[in-house]
Steps between C-alpha positions, in 0.01 A plus 500: 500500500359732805248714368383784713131498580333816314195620664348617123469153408139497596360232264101399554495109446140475569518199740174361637294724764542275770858494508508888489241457781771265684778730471297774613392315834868413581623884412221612714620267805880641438671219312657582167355281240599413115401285243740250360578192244364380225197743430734830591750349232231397235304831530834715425557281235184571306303176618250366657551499875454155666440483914575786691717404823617805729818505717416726816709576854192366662548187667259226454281522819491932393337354160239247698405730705441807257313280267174286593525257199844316480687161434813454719627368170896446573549684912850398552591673155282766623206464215154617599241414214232803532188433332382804273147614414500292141594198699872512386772372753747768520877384649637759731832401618732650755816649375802231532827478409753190508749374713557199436448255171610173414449499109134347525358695800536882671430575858399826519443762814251787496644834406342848504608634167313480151911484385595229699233278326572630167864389546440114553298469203637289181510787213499840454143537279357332809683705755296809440206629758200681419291731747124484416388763702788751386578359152874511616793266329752317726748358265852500696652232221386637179235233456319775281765579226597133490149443375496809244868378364358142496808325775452272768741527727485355885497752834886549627755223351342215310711190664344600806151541432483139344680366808223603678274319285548322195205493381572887414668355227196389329268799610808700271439243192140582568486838504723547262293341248166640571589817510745496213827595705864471470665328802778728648813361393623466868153348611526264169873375629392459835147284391749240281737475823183367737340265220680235685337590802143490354492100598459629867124626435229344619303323203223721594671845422677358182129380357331785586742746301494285233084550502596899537686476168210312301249684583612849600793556169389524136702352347606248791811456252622830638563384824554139417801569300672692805439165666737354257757769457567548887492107578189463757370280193763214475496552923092481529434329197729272373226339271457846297867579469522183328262643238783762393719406220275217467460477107127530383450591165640896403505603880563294842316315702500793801387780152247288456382487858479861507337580208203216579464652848507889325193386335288333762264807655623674822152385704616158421778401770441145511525459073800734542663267707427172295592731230832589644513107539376321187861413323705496818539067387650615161901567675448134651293321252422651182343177390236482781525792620106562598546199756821623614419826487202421781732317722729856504268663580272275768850563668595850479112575619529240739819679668345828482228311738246609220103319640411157310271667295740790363756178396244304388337715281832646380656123430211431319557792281852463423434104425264510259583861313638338209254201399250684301300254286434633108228762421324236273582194744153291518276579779528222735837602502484836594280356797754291618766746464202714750549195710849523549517869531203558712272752402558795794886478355322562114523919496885524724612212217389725191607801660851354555511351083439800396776670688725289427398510086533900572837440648669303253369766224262162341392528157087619491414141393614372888317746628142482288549099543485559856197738546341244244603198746336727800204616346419103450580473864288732596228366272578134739481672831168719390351146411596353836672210384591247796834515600522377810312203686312728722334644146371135407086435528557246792719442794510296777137501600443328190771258517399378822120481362646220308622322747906565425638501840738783579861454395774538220224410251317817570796719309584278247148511388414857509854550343416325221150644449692810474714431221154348338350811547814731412478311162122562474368739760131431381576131684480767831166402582401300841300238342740397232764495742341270727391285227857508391629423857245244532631338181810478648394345862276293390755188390669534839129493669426194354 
């Protein structure tokens, strides 16, 4: 679609003062200047605009030297950071256009059109250009009634676009999803045909998409499902596509997924992802599937070069999801089931049960037996029970006032005062303790 520029559609989308401030400067100096991306496209769709980048004919060493405050944030793609009045970095970039693309990268040349940059972009509804100083529209694709009839559809023929970069193929499932649209039927066709090619993308791009979708689309489902139906699922993650067909209970394994990550909050990436991740052991192991389950996915993080920490905590998560110990289970325990779990994991691990109770539509008894089972653990963590051996009375200053040299024996005994304690946290006191270490020493002293 080619849809001729109107000069009556002068819309006001309020952007912030410094970037009207920006564009003025550059008009001023005689280089045509627009507004572009994602806050053009969000603010003509009736949301909230994120950060304002501008596309200009300036070059970068025009925008450095019209500006006092800037960050030469990417030169050779000719990106000048200016610094605004409320301390906001504002990307002005060049206008570029491609010539040449090998499916993972684009080099690009300077060009002196607003058009010519409009044209290399991925889809229309972020192909249109918005003048804040005269309110004027530049939408040469039809990005704008794409978004009113709710279609996603790329710039110019699909099969090209996602040669130039693949990853366009996942921006599409994105997009689609969090804004509700319908994916053009040629754009749809063309996105199946380069799943195979999604392999090719750094780890980096592939993780950080995935991140887009879990905490950017509500439901994630939306676009998660696309990642099924177009194949960049059993390409990207072969783990997950496993998941569908996968019998579990009245709904698959991969329904199941969906509907536990659905009900995690948006602000809550991380649970959203061990959400996403809990039952992905029940296609290989439906008997141990917890253990398995954290194996899956210590790899699929571990390929998507996800930091120790992110695994870890995400492993430990998906391991553990399932062993809940009764609401009426005796006290010591529920402390050692604290142990095991470790108590910053507590609030993720209740959040997660109860998503996964909401998912498979459990009975109100599963539910009130697990807000009964948290409201003791709460009542455990409030009292400060010791759950680990840095909680214990004593340490090692105290072991080596008794004269135990430093060695194995040091863990072995504050190990065992722990599970003392954890079955009688009144024994957490340093004189009874070291009385009760001393007990134990004192036939080897002799």
């Amino acid at each position: 679609m080619n849809q001729p520029f109107h000069r009556s559609d002068r819309p006001d989308l309020h952007p912030p003062r410094d970037v009207l401030f920006i564009a003025q400067t550059l008009r001023d100096a005689g280089f045509d200047t627009w507004t572009v991306g994602g806050a053009v496209r969000d603010a003509l769709a009736g949301g909230q605009p994120g950060d304002w980048d501008l596309t200009t004919a300036a070059r970068p060493r025009d925008v450095q030297r019209l500006f006092r405050r800037t960050v030469p944030v990417g030169i050779a793609h000719g990106t000048v950071g200016v610094l605004g009045k409320d301390g906001r970095l504002y990307e002005v970039t060049t206008f570029r256009r491609d010539v040449e693309t090998d499916g993972r990268h684009a080099r690009v040349i300077f060009a002196d059109r607003v058009d010519d940059d409009l044209q290399r972009r991925d889809f229309t509804i972020n192909a249109v250009a918005w003048h804040p100083v005269t309110h004027e529209l530049r939408d040469p694709h039809g990005g704008l009634p794409d978004l009113r009839d709710g279609i996603l559809r790329t710039v110019g023929d699909p099969a090209e676009r996602f040669r130039e970069d693949r990853l366009r193929v996942l921006r599409a499932l994105r997009f689609a999803g969090r804004f509700g649209l319908r994916i053009h039927a040629a754009t749809w066709e063309a996105a199946r045909d380069s799943a195979p090619e999604l392999v090719h993308l750094s780890s980096e791009r592939v993780r950080e998409e995935l991140l887009k979708v879990l905490r950017q689309v509500d439901p994630p489902s939306l676009s998660l499902r696309l990642y099924e139906g177009c194949g960049a699922l059993a390409h990207l993650y072969p783990e997950l596509q496993a998941c569908v067909g996968a019998a579990d209970g009245n709904a698959d394994v991969w329904t199941h997924l969906l509907r536990v990550v659905d009900d995690v909050p948006t602000h809550r990436t991380a649970l959203r992802l061990a959400a996403l991740l809990h039952d992905v052991g029940k296609a290989a192991d439906p008997s141990d599937h917890a253990s398995t389950g954290g194996a899956l996915a210590h790899r699929l993080m571990k390929r998507l070069k996800f930091s120790n920490a992110e695994i870890d905590r995400a492993v430990h998560l998906v391991a553990q999801h399932s062993a809940f110990p009764a609401s009426d289970a005796p006290e010591p325990e529920l402390r050692r089931w604290l142990r095991r779990i470790g108590r910053e994991y507590v609030n993720d691990l209740f959040r997660l049960r109860i998503a996964d109770l909401r998912a498979r539509a459990a009975d109100d008894s599963r539910l009130a037996e697990t807000n009964r089972l948290w409201r003791r653990v709460r009542g455990e963590l409030s009292r400060a029970a010791p759950l680990e051996i840095g909680d214990l009375a004593i340490g090692g200053a105290e072991l080596r006032a008794l004269g135990i040299p430093p060695g194995p024996l040091y863990g072995e005994i504050l190990r065992d005062l722990l599970e003392r304690v954890t079955e009688n946290p009144a024994l957490n006191d340093r004189e009874t303790l070291m009385g009760m270490i001393a007990q134990r020493v004192s036939p080897a002293a002799e």
